[in-house]
Each structure stands twice: as structure tokens, then as C-alpha cells.
N, C-alpha and C positions, 0 to 999 in steps of 0.2 A: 465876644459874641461867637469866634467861630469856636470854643471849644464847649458852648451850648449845644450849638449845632451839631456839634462830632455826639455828644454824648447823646441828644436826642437822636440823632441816627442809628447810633450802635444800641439805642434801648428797643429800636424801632425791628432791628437785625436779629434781636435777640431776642425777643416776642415771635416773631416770625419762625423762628428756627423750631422755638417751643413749641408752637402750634405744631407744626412740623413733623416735628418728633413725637409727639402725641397724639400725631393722627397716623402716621407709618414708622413707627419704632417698632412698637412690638411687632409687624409683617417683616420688619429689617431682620430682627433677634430672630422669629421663626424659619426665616430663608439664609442665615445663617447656620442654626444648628442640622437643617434639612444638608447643607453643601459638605457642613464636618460630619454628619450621621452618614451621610452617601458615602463619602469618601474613603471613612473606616470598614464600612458592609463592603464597597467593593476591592478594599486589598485585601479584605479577610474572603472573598468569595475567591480570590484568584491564588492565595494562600490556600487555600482548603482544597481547589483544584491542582496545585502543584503536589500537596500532599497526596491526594486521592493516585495521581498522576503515578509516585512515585510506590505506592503501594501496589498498582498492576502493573506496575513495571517489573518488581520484584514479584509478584504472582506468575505473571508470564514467563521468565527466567527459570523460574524454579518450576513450573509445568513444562519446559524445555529438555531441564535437566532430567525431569522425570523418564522425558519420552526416551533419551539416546539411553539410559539405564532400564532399557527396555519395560519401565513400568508405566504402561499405556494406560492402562484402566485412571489410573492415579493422575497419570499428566491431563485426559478428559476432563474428570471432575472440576483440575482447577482450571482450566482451559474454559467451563461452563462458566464458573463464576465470573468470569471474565465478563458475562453477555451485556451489562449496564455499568460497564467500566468508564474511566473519565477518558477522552482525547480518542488516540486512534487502535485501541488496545481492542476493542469488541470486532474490527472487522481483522486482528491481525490473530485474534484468540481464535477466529471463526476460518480461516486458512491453514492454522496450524494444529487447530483439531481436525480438519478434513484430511489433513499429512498424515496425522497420527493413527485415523480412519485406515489409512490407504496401508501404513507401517503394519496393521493388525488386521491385514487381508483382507479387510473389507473394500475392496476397489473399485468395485460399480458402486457402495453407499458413497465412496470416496468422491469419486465422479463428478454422481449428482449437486454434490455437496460444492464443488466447485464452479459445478455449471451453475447452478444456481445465486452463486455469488457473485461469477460476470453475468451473469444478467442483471444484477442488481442496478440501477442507474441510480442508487443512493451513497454506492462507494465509490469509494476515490478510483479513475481512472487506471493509474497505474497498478494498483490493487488485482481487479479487475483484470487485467492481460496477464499477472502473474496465475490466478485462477484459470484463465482459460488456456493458460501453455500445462501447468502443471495436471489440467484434464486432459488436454492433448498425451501429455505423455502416458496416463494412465488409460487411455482408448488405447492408444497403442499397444501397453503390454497388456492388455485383455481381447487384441487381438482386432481391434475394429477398425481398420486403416482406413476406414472412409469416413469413420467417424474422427478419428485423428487429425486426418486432414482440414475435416470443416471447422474443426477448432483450432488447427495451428495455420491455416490459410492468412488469414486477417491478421498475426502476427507477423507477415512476410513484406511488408510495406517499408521505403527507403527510409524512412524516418521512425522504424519500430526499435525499442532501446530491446526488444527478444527478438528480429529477423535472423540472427543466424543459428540461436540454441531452434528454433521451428526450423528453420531451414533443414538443418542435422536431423529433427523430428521425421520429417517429410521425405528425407531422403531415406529415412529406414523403414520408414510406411511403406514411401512406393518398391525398395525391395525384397521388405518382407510378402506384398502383397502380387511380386512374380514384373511388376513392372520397372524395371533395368533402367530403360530411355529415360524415364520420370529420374531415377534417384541418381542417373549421371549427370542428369541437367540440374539438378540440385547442389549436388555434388561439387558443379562445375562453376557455381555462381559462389559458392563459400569460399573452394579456395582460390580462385582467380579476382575474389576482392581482398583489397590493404587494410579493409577494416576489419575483418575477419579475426575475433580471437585464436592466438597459435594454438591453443587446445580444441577446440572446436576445428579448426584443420584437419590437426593431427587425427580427430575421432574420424573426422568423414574420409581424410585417406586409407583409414584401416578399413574402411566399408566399400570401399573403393578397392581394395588388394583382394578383399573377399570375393567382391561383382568378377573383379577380373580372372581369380582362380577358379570361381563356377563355373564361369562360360568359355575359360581359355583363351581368355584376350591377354596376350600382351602385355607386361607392364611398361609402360612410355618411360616414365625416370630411370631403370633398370635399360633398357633399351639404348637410352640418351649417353647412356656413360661407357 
């Protein structure tokens, strides 16, 4: 009796199942081929991206090399093509054609061109403070110390990864611009910190020999010894 029983239950399991499968099989098979179709679209979309990736990367390079082979017109061009590139290549095309702007004397388009990239709140932060140091320096050689200043200021903060290349900025603004006090307090806050790169020292002490041979002060180290 009980192996009636076994097989009337397992006919009863198996009926079941059929139904089963005949009401959601084919939804199974379609949410199957949907998870292997997705899966293949999305390593080919990140394949396609690494490729794309890899081809402004070699665009960029090679607009690089153009520009230090003094062929500016040329390094532009690719430097444009750059603008609907994959990853972070359109906002580093767009920094380094304003460089190459500034390399071919155009320094006020140069300028703009950076001011207007730190104000972008669409790029990346750190992007951004490279743009507004590298405008800073270009007010400065075109002579605008106040406008120097208001772009290299807000890089002068304890936690800024540019507080001392601006610091060095600011100290040459304020003695280019006849104020001494300004670029010795400057001056004084570079090298009297440990974090301070030794070249950046070194530049603000030669600015420093200078202040002091204009006005006849003293040199302290020469003095000391």
C-alpha cells in the first residue's frame, strides 16, 4: 500500500510542477536571457569605455608632445577633439589648451579660459584650484597684482595641497606691486614652516636677497655667520 501511495504522491508533485512550468517557464527563460543579455551589454559598454579611454589618452599625449615641439596650432586642434571624450580627459584637454593659449601669448584669452573653469562647480575640485593658481600666475605676469591676489588668496588655507606655490605667488605680487611688508610676511610664513617644499624656499629666499638689496637691509644669514 505504501508504495501506492508514494507513487500517487509523486504523480500528484509532478502534475504540480507541470502546471508550474507552464504557467512561469517561459517568464523564467525570458528573465534569464534578460540577466545573460544585460551582462554581456554591460562588459561590452565598460570594454568600449576602457577602449574609448585609452584612445584620449593617446590623443592627449600626443597634443602634449605637439605643444613642447612648439607646434601650438596643432596641439589645439587635438586638444578640441578632446571636448566629448570618455572619463576625465575633456576637463584636463580644457586646462591644457588654456596652457597652450597662454604658451602662444595669448594670456588675458588664457586667463579667462581658466577663470572660467574654477568656476565651474561641474569639475572636479582639485581640477579647479589648479585653474585658479595657474590664473593667478598669469594676472601676475600681465601685471595685475590685485587681481593675483584674489585668485591665489583662497589657495592659502592650512589644508590647501597649492598654499605654498600661492604663497611664493603673493609674495611676488606684493613686491612687485612696491608692498615689501606684505611679501616679507609671506615670505616669512614659507620659510619658517617644515612643510614647505625646499625649492619653493629656495625661490622665496632669492626674492627675499632681492627686497633686501633694494632697500639696504641687512642680510640676517650673512650677518649670523
Amino acid at each position: 500500500m505504501s508504495d501506492i501511495f508514494r507513487e500517487v504522491d509523486e504523480e500528484i508533485r509532478h502534475e504540480r510542477y507541470k502546471r508550474l512550468w507552464d504557467r512561469f517557464g517561459p517568464w523564467l527563460i525570458a528573465l534569464a536571457l534578460v540577466v545573460v543579455v544585460g551582462t554581456a551589454a554591460y562588459r561590452g559598454w565598460l570594454y568600449w569605455l576602457e577602449t574609448e579611454a585609452q584612445k584620449s589618452g593617446d590623443v592627449f599625449i600626443k597634443a602634449s608632445e605637439l605643444a613642447e615641439d612648439g607646434k601650438l596650432a596643432e596641439a589645439q586642434e587635438l586638444l578640441a577633439s578632446l571636448t566629448d571624450a570618455q572619463g576625465g580627459y575633456p576637463a584636463l584637454a580644457t586646462l591644457r589648451a588654456a596652457g597652450v593659449q597662454a604658451e602662444a601669448g595669448d594670456k588675458a584669452e588664457a586667463m579667462a579660459a581658466f577663470d572660467a573653469f574654477a568656476a565651474s562647480s561641474g569639475e572636479d575640485a582639485l581640477l579647479r584650484n589648479v585653474a585658479r593658481l595657474r590664473a593667478g600666475y598669469l594676472a601676475l605676469e600681465l601685471g595685475d597684482f590685485t587681481g593675483a591676489a584674489d585668485r591665489l588668496e583662497p589657495l592659502t588655507g592650512p589644508d590647501s595641497a597649492w598654499r605654498f606655490l600661492a604663497g611664493e605667488a603673493l609674495a611676488l605680487a606684493a613686491w612687485k606691486n612696491g608692498n615689501s611688508a606684505e611679501a616679507r610676511r609671506r615670505i616669512e610664513e614659507i620659510t619658517e614652516s617644515a612643510e614647505a617644499p625646499s625649492d619653493v624656499v629656495a625661490r622665496v629666499g632669492t626674492v627675499l636677497d632681492l627686497l633686501n638689496a633694494a632697500e639696504g637691509t641687512p642680510d640676517k644669514k650673512a650677518e649670523s655667520q
